[in-house]
N, C-alpha and C positions, 0 to 999 in steps of 0.2 A: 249241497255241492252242485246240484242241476243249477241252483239260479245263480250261481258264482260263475261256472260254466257259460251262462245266457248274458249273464251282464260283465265280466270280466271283461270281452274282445269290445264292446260296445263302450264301455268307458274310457278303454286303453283307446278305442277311434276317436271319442272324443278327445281325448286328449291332445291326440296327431293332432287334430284338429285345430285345434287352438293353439297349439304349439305353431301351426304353419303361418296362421290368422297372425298372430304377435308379430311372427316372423316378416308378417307382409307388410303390418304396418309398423316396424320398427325401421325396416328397412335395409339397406347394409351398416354395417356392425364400422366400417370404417369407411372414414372421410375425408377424401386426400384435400377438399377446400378449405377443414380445418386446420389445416397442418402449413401453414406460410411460412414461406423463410424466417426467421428473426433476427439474423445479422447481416447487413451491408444490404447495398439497393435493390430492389426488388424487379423486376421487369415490369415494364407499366405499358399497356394496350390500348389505345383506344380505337374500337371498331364502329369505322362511319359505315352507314349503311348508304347507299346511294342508288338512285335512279341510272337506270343503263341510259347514260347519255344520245346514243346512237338509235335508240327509237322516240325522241322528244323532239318534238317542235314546238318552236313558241309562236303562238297569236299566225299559225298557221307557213311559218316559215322556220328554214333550221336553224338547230340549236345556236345560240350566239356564246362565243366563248366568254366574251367579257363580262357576261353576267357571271362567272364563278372567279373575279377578282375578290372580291370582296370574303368568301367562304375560301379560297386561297389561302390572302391574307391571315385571317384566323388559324389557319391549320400551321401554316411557317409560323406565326407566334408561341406556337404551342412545344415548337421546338423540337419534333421529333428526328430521335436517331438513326432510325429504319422504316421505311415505306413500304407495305406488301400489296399485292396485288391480286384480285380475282385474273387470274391468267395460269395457264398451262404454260409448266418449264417445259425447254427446248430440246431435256432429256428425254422425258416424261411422251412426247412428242415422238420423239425418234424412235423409244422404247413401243410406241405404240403400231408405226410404222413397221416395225416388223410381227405384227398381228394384224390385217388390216380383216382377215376374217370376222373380229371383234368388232374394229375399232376404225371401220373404214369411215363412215359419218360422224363418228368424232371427230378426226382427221382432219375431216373436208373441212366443220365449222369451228374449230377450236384451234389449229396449229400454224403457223405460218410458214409458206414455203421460203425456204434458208440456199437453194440453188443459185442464185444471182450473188451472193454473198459467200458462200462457198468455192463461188469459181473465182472469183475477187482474191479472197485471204489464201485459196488452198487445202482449207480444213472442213473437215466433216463438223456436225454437232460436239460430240463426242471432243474431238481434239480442241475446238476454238472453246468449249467451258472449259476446259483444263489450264487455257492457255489464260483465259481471263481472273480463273482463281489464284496464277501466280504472279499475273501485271498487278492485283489488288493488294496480294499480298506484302506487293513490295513498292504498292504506290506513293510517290513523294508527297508529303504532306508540307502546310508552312513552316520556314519560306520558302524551300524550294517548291513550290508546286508546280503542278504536272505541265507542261509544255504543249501547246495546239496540238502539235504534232501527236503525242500520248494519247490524249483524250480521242484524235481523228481513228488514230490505232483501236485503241478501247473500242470505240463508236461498231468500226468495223467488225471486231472480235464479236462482238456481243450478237451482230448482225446474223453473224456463221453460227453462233451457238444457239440463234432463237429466242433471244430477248430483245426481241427491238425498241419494247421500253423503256429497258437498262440503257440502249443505243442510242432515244431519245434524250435521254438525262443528259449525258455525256456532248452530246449537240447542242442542248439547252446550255450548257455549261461554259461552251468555246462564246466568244464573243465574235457578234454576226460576221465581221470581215473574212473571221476565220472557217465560217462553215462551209467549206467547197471540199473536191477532191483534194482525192490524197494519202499517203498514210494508210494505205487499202483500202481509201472508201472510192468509188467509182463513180460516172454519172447516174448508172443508176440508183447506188447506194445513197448516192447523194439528194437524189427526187424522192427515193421511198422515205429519208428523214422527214424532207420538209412536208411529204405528204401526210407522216404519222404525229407533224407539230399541229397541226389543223387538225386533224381528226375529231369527231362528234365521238369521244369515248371517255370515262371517266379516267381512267388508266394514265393516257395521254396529257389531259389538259386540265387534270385534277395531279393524282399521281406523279407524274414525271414533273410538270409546274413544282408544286412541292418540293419533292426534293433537289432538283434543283435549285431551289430557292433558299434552300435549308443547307447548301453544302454538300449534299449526299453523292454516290458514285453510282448507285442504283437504286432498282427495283427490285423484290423480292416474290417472282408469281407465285404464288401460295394454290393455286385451284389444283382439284384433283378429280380426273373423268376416268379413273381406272374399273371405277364399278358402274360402265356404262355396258349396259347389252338392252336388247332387243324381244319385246315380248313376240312368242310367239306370233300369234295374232296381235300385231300392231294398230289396226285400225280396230278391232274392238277395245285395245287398253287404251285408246286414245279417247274412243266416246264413252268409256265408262269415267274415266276420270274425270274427261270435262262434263258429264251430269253432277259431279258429285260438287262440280265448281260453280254449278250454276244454284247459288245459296246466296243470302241476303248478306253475309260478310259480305262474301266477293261484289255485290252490287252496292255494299257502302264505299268497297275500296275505290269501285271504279269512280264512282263519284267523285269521290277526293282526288284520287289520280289525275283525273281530269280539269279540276281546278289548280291543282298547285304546277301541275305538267304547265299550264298556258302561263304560267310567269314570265317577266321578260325585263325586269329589272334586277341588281345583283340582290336589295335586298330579298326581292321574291324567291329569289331563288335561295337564299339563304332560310326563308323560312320554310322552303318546300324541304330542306333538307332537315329543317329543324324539326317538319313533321314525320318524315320517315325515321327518325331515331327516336322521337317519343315512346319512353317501353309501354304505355300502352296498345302500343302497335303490334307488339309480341302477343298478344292474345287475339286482335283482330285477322294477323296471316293466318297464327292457326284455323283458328274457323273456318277462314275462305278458301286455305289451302291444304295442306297437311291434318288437319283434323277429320277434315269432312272427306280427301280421299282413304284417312285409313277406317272408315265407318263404310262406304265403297261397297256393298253387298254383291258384287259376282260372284259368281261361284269359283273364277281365276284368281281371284284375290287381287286383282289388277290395283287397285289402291295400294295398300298392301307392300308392295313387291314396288311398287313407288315411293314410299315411305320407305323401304330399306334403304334403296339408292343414294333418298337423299341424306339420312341420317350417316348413311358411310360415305359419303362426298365432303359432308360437314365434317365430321369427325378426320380425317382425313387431310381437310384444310385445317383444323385446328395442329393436330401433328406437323404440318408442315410450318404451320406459322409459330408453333415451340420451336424449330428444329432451331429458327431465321435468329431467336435468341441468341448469337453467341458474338463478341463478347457477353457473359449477365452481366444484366443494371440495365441493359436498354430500353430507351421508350421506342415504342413501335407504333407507330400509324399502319390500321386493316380498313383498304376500300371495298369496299364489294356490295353486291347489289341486296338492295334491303332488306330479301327474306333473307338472309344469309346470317345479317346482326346475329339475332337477339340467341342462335342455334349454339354461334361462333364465342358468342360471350360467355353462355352456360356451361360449353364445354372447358374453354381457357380457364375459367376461374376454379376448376378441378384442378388446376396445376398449383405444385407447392411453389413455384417460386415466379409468381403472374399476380400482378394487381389489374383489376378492368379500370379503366379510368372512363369516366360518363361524359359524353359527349357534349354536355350541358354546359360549359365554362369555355366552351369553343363555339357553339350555335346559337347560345340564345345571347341576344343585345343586352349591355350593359345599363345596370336602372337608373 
């Protein structure tokens, strides 16, 4: 009886034990990636990863737009129905603005002031998105389509509501004689257009080019900075992370960065794009980035508490970029900057009714 006693709770531990162990590497018991729609079209994604345009120079001067003709062209063949974008919606924006205790330097570098364009249309945030979800809804398609006038309106709308993107589309759309005032847009509204067709940003002269090109009426901002706060101590979470960055990843990547960065013809630039999507790249950011801050030994767990942020900012855009699905069946083109891919894709293909389409039949040259 004593050694039944003695050995009894120690077998029954083992047990726990291996029960838990099974459990770890069994994993969870269900898997919504197996489970895909099996009738009628499936939603199809394909997520470019891309170089933030607006910190690249080529061969020591700015960015040249004409080198992304060429990866343009490719992306309009591919035919997509909805274009999203790494960008804060103009809700999202305003929503924030009334927290600024939080969310004041997000503010400052993520949202765009909407007061010149407000005082233009009349409308707050809040009313000019309301106002564009029901001009959409009831937008004229062929052959009646939409009239300069419409589109100058739209332009405008979109302006007030904080998607200047959407508002670039609609510009790109009017044919040149037609882009002046008008129809709510004003001289200023009308210099902040043409200053957002030029721009060194993927959004702009990747993004909006596109759908434009493709027919589209917008853009879809997909980014999400609502799990942005402020480590206590800011200046120590800042040098513990960048020690954890300074690793031999990050000193491959910056190598490469640096070669494919200086391209300055469209094919370069098409294969520098061709390199940021290669999935072997998904194991090289971990290392340089995200791996090595959640390894990060302070005692603040400052990595850590980095790795949350961004795993809920991904997760977050992946949410947003399901929500963008509706009508189903849609193909969706996702721009966003390259660490962003490969997070974006493993999340999305968790969804029952999502195919990833691989970027490989759009980037790499024909044999």
């Amino acid at each position: 009886m004593t050694k039944w006693l003695i050995t009894g709770p120690l077998v029954a531990a083992f047990a726990c034990h291996a029960a838990v162990a099974t459990a770890q590497a069994a994993g969870p018991q269900f898997d919504p990636s197996s489970r895909k729609l099996v009738r009628g079209q499936t939603n199809e994604v394909m997520v470019l990863g891309s170089a933030h345009l607006s910190q690249l120079r080529q061969a020591n001067q700015p960015f040249d737009a004409t080198t992304l003709q060429l990866l343009n062209a490719r992306l309009v063949a591919w035919q997509p129905q909805a274009v999203a974008i790494e960008a804060l919606s103009g809700v999202q924006c305003a929503n924030m603005r009334a927290y600024p205790q939080r969310y004041a330097d997000t503010i400052k570098s993520y949202c765009r002031d909407t007061s010149a364009a407000q005082a233009a249309t009349g409308l707050d945030v809040f009313e000019a998105t309301e106002r564009t979800e029901q001009l959409l809804a009831a937008w004229p398609t062929a052959p009646s389509a939409p009239t300069a006038a419409q589109r100058r309106q739209l332009a405008s709308l979109f302006l007030a509501a904080g998607e200047p993107t959407s508002a670039l589309v609609q510009w790109l759309r009017l044919p040149a004689t037609e882009r002046r005032e008008g129809d709510g847009l004003n001289t200023a509204l009308v210099a902040a257009l043409n200053q957002l067709q030029v721009r060194p940003d993927e959004s702009c002269l990747i993004a909006a080019q596109v759908a434009a090109q493709s027919g589209l009426e917008r853009l879809y901002p997909i980014d999400d900075h609502t799990s942005d706060k402020e480590e206590p101590d800011q200046k120590a979470a800042g040098a513990a992370i960048m020690k954890a960055w300074d690793n031999p990843a990050t000193a491959q990547r910056t190598r490469t960065d640096t070669a494919l960065q200086s391209q300055t013809t469209a094919a370069g630039v098409l294969a520098m794009y061709r390199a940021y999507n290669d999935p072997a790249q998904a194991a090289l950011v971990f290392r340089s980035d995200f791996g090595a801050a959640l390894e990060e030994p302070s005692p603040q767990h400052y990595g850590r508490g980095y790795v949350t942020y961004w795993e809920t900012r991904n997760l977050r855009m992946a949410s947003n970029i399901r929500d963008a699905m509706s009508p189903p069946g849609r193909r969706m083109l996702v721009i966003v900057g390259a660490s962003h891919k490969f997070y974006l894709e493993a999340y999305l293909n968790q969804m029952h009714d999502v195919r990833i389409v691989a970027t490989d039949a759009v980037l790499n040259p024909p044999d």
